[in-house]
C-alpha positions in Angstrom: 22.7 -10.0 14.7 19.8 -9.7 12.5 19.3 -6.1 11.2 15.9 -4.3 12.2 13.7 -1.6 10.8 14.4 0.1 14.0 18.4 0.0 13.3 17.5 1.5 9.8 15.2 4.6 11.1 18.2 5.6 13.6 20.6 5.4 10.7 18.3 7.3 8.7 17.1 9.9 10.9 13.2 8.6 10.7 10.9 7.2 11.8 10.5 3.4 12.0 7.0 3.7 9.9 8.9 5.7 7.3 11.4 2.9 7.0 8.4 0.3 6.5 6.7 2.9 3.9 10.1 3.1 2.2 10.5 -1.1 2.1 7.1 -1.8 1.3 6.9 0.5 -1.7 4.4 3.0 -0.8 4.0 5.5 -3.4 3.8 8.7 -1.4 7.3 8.9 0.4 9.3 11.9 -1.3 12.1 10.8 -3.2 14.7 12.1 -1.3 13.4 10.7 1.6 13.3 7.7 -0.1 17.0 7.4 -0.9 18.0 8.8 2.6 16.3 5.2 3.5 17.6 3.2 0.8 21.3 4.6 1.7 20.7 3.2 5.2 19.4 -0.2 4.2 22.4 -0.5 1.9 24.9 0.5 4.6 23.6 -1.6 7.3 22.3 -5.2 4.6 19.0 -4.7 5.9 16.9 -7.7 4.5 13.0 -7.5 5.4 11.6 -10.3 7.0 9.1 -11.8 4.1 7.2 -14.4 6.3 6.1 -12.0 8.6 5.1 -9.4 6.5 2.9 -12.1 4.5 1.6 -13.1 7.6 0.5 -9.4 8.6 -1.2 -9.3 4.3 -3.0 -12.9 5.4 -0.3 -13.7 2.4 2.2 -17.1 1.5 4.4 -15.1 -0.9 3.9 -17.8 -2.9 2.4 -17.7 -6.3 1.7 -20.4 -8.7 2.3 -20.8 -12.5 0.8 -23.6 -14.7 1.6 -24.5 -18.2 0.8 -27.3 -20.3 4.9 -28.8 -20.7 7.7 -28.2 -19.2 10.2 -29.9 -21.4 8.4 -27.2 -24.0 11.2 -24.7 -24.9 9.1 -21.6 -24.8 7.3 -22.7 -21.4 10.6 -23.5 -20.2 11.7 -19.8 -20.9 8.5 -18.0 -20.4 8.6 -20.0 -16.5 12.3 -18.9 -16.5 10.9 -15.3 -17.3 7.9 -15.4 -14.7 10.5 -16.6 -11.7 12.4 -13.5 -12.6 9.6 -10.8 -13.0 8.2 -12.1 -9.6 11.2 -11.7 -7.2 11.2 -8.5 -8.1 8.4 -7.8 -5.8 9.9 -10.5 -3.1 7.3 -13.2 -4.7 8.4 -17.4 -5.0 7.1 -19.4 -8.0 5.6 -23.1 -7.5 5.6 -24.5 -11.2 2.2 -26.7 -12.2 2.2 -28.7 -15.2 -0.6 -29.9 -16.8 0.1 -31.7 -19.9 -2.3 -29.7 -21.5 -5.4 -32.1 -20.5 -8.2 -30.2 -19.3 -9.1 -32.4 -16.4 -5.7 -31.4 -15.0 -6.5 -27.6 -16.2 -9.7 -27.4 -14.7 -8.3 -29.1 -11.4 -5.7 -26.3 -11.3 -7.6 -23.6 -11.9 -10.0 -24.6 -9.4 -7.8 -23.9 -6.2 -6.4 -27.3 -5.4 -3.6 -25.5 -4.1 -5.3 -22.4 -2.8 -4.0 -23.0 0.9 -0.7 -22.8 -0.9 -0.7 -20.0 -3.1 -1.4 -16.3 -3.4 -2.8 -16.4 -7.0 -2.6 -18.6 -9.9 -1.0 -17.9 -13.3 -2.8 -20.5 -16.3 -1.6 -21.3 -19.5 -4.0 -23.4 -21.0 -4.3 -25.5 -24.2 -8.3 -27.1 -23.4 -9.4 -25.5 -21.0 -13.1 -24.0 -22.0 -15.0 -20.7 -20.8 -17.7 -23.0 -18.6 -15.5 -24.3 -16.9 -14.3 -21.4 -15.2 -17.7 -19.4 -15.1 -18.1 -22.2 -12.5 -14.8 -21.2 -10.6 -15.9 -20.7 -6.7 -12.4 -20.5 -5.9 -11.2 -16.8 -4.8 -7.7 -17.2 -5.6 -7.1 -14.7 -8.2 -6.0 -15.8 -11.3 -4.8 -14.8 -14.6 -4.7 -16.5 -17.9 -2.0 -16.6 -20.6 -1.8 -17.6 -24.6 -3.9 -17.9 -28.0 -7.4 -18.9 -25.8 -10.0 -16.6 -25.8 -12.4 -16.0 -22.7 -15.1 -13.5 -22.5 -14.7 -13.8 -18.1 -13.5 -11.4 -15.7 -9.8 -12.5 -15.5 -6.9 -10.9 -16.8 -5.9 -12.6 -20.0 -2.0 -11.8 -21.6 -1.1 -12.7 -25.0 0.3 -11.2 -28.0 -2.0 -10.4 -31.0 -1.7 -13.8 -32.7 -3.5 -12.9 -35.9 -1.4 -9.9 -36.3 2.5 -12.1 -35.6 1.0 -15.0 -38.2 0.3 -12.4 -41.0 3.5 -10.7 -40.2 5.1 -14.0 -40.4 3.3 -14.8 -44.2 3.9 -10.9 -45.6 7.5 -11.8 -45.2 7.2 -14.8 -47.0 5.0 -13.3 -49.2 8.0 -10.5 -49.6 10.4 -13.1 -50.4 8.4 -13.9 -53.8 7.0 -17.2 -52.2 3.4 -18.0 -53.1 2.3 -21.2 -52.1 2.9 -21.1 -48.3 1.6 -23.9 -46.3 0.3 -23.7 -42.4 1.1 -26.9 -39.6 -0.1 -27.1 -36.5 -3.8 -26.7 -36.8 -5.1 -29.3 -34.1 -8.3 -31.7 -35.4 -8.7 -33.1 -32.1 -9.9 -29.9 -30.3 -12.7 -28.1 -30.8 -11.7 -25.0 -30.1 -8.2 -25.2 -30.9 -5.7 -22.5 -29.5 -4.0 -22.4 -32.6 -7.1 -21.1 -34.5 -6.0 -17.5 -34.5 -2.7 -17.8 -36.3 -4.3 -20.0 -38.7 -6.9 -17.1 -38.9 -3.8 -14.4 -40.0 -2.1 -17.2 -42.3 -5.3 -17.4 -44.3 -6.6 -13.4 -44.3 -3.1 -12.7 -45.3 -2.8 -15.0 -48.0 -6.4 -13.7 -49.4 -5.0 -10.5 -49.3 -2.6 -10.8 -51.2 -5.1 -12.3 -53.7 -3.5 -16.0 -53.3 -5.8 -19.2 -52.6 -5.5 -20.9 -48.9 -6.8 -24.1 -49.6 -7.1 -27.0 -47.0 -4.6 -29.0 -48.6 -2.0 -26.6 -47.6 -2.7 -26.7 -43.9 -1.6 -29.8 -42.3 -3.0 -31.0 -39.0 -0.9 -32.1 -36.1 -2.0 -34.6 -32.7 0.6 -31.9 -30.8 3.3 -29.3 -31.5 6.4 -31.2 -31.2 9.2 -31.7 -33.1 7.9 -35.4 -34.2 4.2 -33.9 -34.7 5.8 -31.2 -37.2 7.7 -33.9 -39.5 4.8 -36.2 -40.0 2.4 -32.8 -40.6 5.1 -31.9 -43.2 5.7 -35.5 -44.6 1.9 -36.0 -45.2 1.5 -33.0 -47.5 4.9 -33.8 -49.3 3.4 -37.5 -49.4 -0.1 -36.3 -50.7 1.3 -34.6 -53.6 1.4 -30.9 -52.0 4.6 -29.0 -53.0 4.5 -25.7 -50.8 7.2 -22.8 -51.6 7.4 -21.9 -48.3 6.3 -22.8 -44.7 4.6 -21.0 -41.3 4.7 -23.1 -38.7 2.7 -22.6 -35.5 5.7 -23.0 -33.4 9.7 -23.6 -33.7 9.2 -26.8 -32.9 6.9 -27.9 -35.4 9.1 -25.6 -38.2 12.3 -27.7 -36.8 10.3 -30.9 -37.1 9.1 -29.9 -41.1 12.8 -29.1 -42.1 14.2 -32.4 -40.9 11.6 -34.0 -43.2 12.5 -30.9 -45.8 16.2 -32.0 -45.5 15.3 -36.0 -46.0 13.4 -35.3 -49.0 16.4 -33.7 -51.0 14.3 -30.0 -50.7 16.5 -27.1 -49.5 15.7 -24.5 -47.1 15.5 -22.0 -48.1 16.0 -22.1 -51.3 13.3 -24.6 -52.4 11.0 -24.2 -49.4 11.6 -21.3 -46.4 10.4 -21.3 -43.7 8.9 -19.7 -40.8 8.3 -20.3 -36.9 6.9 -18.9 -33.8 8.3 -18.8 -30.4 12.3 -17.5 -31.1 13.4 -20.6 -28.4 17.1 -21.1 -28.3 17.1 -24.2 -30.9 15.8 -22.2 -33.5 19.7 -20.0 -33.5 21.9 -23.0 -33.8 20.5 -25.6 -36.2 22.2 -25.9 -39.2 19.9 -23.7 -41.0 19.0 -21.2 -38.4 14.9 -20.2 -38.1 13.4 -17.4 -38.5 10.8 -16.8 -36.2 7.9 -14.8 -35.1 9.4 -13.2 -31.3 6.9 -12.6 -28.6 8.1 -10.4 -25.8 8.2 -13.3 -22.9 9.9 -10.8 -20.5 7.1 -8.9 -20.7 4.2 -11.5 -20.8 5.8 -12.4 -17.3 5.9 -8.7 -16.2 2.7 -8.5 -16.9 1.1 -11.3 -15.8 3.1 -11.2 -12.3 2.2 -7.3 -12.1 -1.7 -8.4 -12.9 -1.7 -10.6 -10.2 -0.5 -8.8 -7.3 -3.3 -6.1 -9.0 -5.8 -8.4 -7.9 -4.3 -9.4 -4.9 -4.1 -6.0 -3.6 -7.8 -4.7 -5.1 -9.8 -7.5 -4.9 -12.8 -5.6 -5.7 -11.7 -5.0 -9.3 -13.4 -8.2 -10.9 -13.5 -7.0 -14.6 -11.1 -8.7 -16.6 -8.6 -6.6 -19.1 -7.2 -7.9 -22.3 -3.4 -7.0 -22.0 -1.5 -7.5 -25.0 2.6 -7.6 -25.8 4.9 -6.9 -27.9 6.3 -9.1 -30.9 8.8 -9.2 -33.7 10.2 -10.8 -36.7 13.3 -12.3 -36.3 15.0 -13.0 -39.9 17.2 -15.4 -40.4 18.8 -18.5 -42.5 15.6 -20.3 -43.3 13.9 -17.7 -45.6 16.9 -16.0 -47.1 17.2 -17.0 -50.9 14.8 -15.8 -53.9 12.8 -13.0 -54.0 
C-alpha cells in the first residue's frame, strides 16, 4: 500500500500541512521539526507523488536542455551534470540537440516544446540577440557558454577571457614565446569563440610579445579533424609556433596528432594547451593540460536559475552568473622553462 502524507503526519505527531511544508521545501519549518518529519518519511519510504504535485504548480516536471552536439565530450558531460543537478529538486531532463545551426536554435528557443516542458536550458553556437528579442514564448529560459546577450535571461558561463589568459601566462611561464591560437571560426560573424581569442591576444601583448594573424589558425568546427587541419595549415604555411592554446580539447588533441606526424614533440618542441578537461584529454599518450570549467556548477546553476523563474515569474531582468575555473597541468606543457 502506497504511503500517504497522512501516514507520515501520524508518525510524526503533525499535522498533514506540516508534512507537505517539510516535502516541498518550505523555508520556514524549524529544523527540528523538520527532521522529526524527515525521520518519519525515512521510517515509513514515503515517496511524494510528483505528477500530482506538478499538476496542482500547472507544472510537467519536465525541463529541457539543448546543446549544439551530443557526441561532444564536454556537452556530453555538462548534460550528464545538468541530469544530476535537476533531480535534486525531483526535476526530468529531455535532451535537444541542435547541431549548432541557428534555424534549429531559434526553433528551440522559441517554445516548440513548450506544452512539454517547464523551461528551457540553451547552449547556443549561432544563435543572435534578435532573434530572441522576438521570443513571444513564456517558457523561461536560460542561456549557457561564450555568447553574449544584452536580454533579460539568465546567462551562465565562465569568464572566458580570464581561463584563455590563464591558459597563455602558463605557457608564457614555461619560457614559450611564440604561442599559436585554433579555433577561431571565419564562417560566423560573431563567433563564440571570440572571447578566448580576446585573452590569447591581450595576454600575449602583455607580456610585450606580438599576436599576429598568422599565428591564429581558423577552423569550419571544433573537432578533432577541424584541429589537425588548423594545425597542419600553419605548420604547412611556414609558421613554427613554440607552443599551442587550443579553444577546446578536442581541437588541442586534433593539433598534436598532426604535431606527432610531423616529427615535433610535445612538449618539448611545441606544448600545448586545451579547454574543457573532458576525459580524453587524461589518457592519451601525452596527457593535456587543460583549462577546467566547473560543469557541476554551471548545471547547478543553470537548473537553480530556472526553477528561479519558474517560481517568480515577475523577475524578468536577466543576471550574468559566472563559475569557477582552473588550470589543470599536465604532460603536454612539461619540458623547458
Amino acid at each position: 500500500m502506497r504511503v500517504s502524507l497522512k501516514d507520515v503526519a501520524e508518525r510524526a505527531g503533525v499535522s498533514i500541512k506540516t508534512v507537505s511544508n517539510v516535502v516541498n521545501n518550505y523555508q520556514h519549518v524549524t529544523p527540528a521539526m523538520r527532521a522529526r518529519v524527515q525521520l518519519a518519511i525515512d521510517e515509513l519510504g514515503y515517496r511524494p507523488n510528483l505528477t500530482a504535485r506538478n499538476l496542482r504548480k500547472g507544472r510537467t516536471g519536465i525541463i529541457a536542455l539543448a546543446v549544439p552536439e551530443l557526441g561532444n565530450p564536454y556537452f556530453a558531460e555538462l548534460a550528464g551534470a545538468v541530469i544530476d543537478a535537476a533531480a535534486e529538486h525531483d526535476v526530468t531532463v529531455l535532451l535537444d540537440h541542435t547541431r549548432g545551426e541557428r534555424e534549429q536554435e531559434v526553433l528551440v528557443s522559441q517554445g516548440f516544446r513548450a506544452r512539454v516542458i517547464d523551461g528551457l536550458i540553451l547552449s547556443p553556437l549561432e544563435l543572435e540577440a534578435e532573434d530572441l528579442r522576438g521570443r513571444d514564448d513564456d517558457v523561461p529560459l536560460v542561456l549557457l557558454g561564450e555568447r553574449e546577450y544584452d536580454l533579460p535571461y539568465d546567462h551562465i558561463a565562465i569568464d572566458n577571457v580570464s581561463a584563455a589568459r590563464t591558459a597563455v601566462r602558463h605557457l608564457l611561464g614555461r619560457g614559450r614565446t611564440r604561442i599559436a591560437y585554433l579555433g577561431e571560426r571565419t564562417d560566423s560573424a560573431n563567433q563564440p569563440a571570440h572571447l578566448r581569442l580576446a585573452g590569447w591576444r591581450a595576454e600575449l601583448l602583455e607580456a610585450g610579445l606580438p599576436a599576429p594573424d598568422t599565428q591564429v589558425g581558423a577552423t569550419g568546427g571544433w573537432d578533432r579533424g577541424d584541429g589537425a587541419e588548423a594545425m597542419a595549415r600553419m605548420l604547412d604555411s611556414g609558421v613554427r609556433p613554440d607552443a599551442v592554446f587550443a579553444y577546446n580539447d578536442l581541437v588541442a588533441i586534433g593539433a598534436m596528432r598532426v604535431l606527432h606526424e610531423r616529427g615535433l614533440r610535445v612538449p618539448w618542441d611545441v606544448a600545448v594547451v586545451g579547454f574543457d578537461d573532458i576525459a580524453e584529454g587524461r589518457f592519451g599518450a601525452v596527457t593535456l593540460t587543460t583549462m577546467s570549467p566547473d560543469k557541476q556548477a554551471i548545471a547547478r546553476l543553470a537548473v537553480e536559475s530556472l526553477l528561479r523563474r519558474l517560481d517568480h515569474p515577475e523577475h524578468r531582468s536577466g543576471r550574468e552568473l559566472t563559475a569557477a575555473y582552473r588550470l589543470i597541468e599536465r604532460e603536454s606543457t612539461l619540458g623547458r622553462r
